[in-house]
C-alpha positions in Angstrom: -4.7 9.0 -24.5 -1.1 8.7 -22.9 -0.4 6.0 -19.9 2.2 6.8 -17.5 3.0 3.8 -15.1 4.8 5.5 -11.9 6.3 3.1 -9.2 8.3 4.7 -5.7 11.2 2.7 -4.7 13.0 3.0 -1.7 15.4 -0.4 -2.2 14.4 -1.6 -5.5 16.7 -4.4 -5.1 14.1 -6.0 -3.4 11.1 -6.6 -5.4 11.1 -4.1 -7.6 12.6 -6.4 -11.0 9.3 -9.5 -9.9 7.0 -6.5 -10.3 8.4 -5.1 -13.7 8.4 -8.6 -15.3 4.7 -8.7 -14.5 4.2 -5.4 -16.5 6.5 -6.3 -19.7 3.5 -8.6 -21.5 1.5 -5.4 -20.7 4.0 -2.9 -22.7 1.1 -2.4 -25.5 -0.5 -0.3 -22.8 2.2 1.3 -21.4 3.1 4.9 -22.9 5.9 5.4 -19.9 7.0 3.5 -17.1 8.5 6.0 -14.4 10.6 4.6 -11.7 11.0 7.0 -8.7 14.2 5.3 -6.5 13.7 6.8 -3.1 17.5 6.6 -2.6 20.6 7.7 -3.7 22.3 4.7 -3.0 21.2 3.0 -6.0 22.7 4.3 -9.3 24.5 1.5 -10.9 21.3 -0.6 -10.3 19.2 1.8 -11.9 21.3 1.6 -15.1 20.9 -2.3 -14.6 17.4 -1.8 -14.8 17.1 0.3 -18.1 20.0 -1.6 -19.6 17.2 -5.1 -18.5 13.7 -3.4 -19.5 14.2 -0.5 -22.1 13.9 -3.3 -25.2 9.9 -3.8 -24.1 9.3 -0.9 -21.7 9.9 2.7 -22.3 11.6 3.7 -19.0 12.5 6.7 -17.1 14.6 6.6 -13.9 14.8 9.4 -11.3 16.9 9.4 -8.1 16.6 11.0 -5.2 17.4 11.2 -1.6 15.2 9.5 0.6 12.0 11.8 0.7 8.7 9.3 1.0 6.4 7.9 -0.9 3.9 11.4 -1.0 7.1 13.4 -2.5 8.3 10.4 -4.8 4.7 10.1 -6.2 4.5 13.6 -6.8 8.0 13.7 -8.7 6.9 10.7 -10.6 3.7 13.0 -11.5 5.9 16.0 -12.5 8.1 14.1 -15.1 5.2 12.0 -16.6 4.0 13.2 -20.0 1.0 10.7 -19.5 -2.7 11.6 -19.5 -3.3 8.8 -17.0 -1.4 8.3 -14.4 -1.4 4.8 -13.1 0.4 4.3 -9.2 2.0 1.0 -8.0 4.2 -0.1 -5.2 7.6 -1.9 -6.3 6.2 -4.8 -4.7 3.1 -5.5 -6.5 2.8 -8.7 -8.7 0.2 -7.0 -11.4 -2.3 -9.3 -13.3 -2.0 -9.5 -17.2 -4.6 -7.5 -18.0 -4.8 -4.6 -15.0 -3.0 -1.9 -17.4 -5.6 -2.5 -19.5 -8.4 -2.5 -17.5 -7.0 1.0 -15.3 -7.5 2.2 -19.0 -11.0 0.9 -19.5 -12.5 2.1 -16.8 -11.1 6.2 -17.4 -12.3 5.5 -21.3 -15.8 4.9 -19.2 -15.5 6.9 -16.3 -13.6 10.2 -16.8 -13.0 12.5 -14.4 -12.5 9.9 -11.9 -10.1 8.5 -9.7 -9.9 4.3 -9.4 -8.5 1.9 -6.6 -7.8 -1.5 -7.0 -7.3 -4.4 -4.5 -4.1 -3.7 -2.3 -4.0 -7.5 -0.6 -1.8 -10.1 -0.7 -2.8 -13.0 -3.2 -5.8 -14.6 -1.4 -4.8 -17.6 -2.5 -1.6 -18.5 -0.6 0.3 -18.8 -3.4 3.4 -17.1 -1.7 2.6 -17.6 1.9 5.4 -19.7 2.9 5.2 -20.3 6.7 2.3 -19.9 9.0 2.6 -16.6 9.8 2.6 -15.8 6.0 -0.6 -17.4 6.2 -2.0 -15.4 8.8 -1.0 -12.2 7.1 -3.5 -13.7 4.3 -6.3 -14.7 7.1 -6.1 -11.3 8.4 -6.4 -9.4 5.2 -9.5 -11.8 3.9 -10.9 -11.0 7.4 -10.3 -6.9 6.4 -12.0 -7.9 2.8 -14.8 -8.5 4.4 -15.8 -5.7 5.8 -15.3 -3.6 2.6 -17.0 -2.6 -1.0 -16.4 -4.9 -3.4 -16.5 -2.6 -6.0 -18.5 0.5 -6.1 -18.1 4.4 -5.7 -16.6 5.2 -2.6 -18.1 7.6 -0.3 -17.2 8.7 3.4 -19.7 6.0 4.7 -18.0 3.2 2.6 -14.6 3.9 2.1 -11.9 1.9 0.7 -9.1 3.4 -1.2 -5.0 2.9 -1.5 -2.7 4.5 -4.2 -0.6 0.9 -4.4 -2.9 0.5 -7.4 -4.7 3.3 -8.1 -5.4 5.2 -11.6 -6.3 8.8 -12.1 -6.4 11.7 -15.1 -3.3 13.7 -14.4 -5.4 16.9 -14.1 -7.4 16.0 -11.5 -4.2 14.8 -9.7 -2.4 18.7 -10.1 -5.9 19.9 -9.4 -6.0 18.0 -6.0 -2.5 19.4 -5.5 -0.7 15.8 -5.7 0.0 14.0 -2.3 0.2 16.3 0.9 4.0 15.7 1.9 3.7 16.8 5.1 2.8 12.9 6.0 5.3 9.7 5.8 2.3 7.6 5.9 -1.4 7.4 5.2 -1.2 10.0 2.3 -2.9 8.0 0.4 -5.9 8.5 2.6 -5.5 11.9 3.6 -5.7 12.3 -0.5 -9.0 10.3 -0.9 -10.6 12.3 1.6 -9.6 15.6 -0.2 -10.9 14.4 -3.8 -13.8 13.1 -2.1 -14.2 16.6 -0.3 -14.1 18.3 -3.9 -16.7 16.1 -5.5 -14.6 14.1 -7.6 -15.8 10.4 -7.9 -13.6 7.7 -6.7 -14.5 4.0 -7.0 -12.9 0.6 -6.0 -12.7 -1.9 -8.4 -11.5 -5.8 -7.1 -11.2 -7.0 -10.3 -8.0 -4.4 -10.5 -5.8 -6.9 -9.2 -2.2 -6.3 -7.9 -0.7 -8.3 -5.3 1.6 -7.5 -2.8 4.6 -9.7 -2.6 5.5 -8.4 0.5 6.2 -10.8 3.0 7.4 -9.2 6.4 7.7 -10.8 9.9 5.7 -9.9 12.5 8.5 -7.4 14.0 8.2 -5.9 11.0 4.3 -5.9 11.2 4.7 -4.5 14.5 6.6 -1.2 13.4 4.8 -1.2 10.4 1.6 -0.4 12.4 2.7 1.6 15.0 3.7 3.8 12.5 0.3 3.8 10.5 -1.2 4.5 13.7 1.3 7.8 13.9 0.4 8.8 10.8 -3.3 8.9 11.5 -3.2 10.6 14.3 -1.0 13.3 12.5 -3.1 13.4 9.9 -6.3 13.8 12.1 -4.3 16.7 14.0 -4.0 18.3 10.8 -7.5 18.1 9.6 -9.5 17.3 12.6 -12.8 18.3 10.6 -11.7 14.2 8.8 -12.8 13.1 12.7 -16.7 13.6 11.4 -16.4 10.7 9.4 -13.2 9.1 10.5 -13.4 8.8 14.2 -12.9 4.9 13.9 -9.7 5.1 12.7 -8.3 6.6 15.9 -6.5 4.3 17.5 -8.6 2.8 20.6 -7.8 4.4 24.0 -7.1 1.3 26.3 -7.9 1.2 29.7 -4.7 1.1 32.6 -5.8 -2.5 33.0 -5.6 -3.2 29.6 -1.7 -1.8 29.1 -0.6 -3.2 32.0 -1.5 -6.7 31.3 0.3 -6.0 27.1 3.2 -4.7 28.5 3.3 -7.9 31.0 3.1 -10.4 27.6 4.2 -8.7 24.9 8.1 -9.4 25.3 7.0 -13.3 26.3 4.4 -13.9 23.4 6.8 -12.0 20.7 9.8 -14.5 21.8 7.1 -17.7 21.9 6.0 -17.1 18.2 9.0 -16.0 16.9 11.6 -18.4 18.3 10.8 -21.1 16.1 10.4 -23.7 19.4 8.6 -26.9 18.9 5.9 -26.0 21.4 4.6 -23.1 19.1 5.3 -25.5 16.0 3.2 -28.2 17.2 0.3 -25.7 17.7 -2.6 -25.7 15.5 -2.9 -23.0 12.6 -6.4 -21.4 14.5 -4.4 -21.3 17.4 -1.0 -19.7 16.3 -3.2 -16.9 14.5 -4.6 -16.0 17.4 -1.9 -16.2 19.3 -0.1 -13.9 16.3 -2.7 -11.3 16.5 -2.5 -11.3 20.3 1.5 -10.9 20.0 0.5 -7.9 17.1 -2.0 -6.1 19.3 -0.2 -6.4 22.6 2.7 -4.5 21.2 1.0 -1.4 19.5 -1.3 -0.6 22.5 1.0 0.7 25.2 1.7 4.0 26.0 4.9 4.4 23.4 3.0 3.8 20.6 
């Protein structure tokens, strides 16, 4: 049984070389390693990379204009020779033995599809400034709420393709990654295999990090667009909305808009300038004061 690694990568001068030194001491289990770069931008780095890896990892480099992540997956898919296919981000920090383990669990499980943890490392380890730290508080907060590992079903759902293993058939039987959406077609592709009968199960002992650190301008977009991509995906396939209605973004009151659109230029300037007011806060009280700042910029009528 063949293993094809496949990682998208819009800029991988970013983070992209942190995640492939975490996947060298797992070569052994690595029959390919294909790199997607999002970006045409990006060709002498590319042969940087090879020239770097291709001693311990068998690499293949394709380039593209900037497409998204469901096209770039679905590339990396057509030029793997792999029987698994394993998918991470260019920004996760894998553990030592998660190549091994994607493998163990097909050797067990076959005809299956298998997500692993897409978090940032619970421990702080990275988190460098408060706000880092609330990114962590916020995701344990999220953990809690989910499977910890177990088959996922409409009623207990909990999926990403960040780190996510699955037999290359059933991914060209499923049709690959609908690229009609920039975003949550990770989701919209869970639903479908789900829809088909094909078992998928979480596993949080498949652990990849992500070593993204953004600020909470960045958070902001970053959401706003989720949040577009759900309700494209939802206009698309409004039979989802049977099992799915949560995710719909929450339809806020006048009241309720008028009083974010009053504080959300103020709080974003308060947390974000760095002043020795906001400093001197307490950590409880700067992440709610973060998440406030979060939610009263993704709830006004512009979303």
């Amino acid at each position: 049984m063949k293993t094809s690694v496949i990682i998208p990568s819009y800029n991988p001068t970013l983070k992209l070389q942190e995640t492939l030194d975490k996947l060298v001491p797992q070569a052994r289990f690595i029959d390919e390693l294909i790199i997607i770069i999002d970006n045409n931008n990006y060709s002498d780095f590319a042969n940087s990379i090879v020239g770097k890896y291709s001693a311990a990892l068998k690499i293949k480099i394709h380039s593209q204009p900037n497409s998204g992540r469901a096209i770039s997956r679905n590339k990396g898919v057509e030029v793997s020779s792999g029987d698994i296919i394993i998918f991470l981000d260019d920004d996760m920090l894998a553990e030592k033995d998660l190549i091994e383990k994607h493998i163990q669990y097909h050797l067990k499980n076959s005809d299956s599809i298998v997500s692993g943890n897409g978090y940032r490392n619970p421990e702080n380890a990275n988190a460098k400034n408060d706000f880092e730290k609330f990114l962590v508080n916020m995701e344990n907060r999220w953990r809690e709420n989910t499977i910890n590992t177990g088959e996922i079903t409409f009623n207990n759902f909990n999926f990403t393709a960040c780190n996510m293993s699955i037999p290359k058939n059933i991914f060209e039987r499923l049709g690959g990654f609908d690229s009609r959406f920039s975003d949550g077609e990770d989701f919209d592709f869970a639903v479908r295999g789900l829809n088909t009968g094909i078992r998928i199960y979480y596993d949080n002992t498949l652990n990849a990090w992500h070593n993204d650190w953004s600020d909470i301008k960045a958070i902001i977009s970053r959401q706003k667009e989720y949040t577009n991509a759900k309700k494209e995906i939802f206009r698309i396939h409004p039979n989802y909305l049977k099992y799915f209605a949560y995710m719909l973004p929450k339809e806020y009151g006048w009241y309720k808009k008028l009083i974010a659109s009053i504080f959300k230029s103020p709080l974003i300037w308060f947390v974000n300038s760095g002043n020795s007011i906001f400093a001197s806060l307490p950590l409880k009280i700067k992440f709610i004061l973060y998440d406030l700042t979060i939610t009263s910029n993704t709830i006004t009528k512009n979303n």
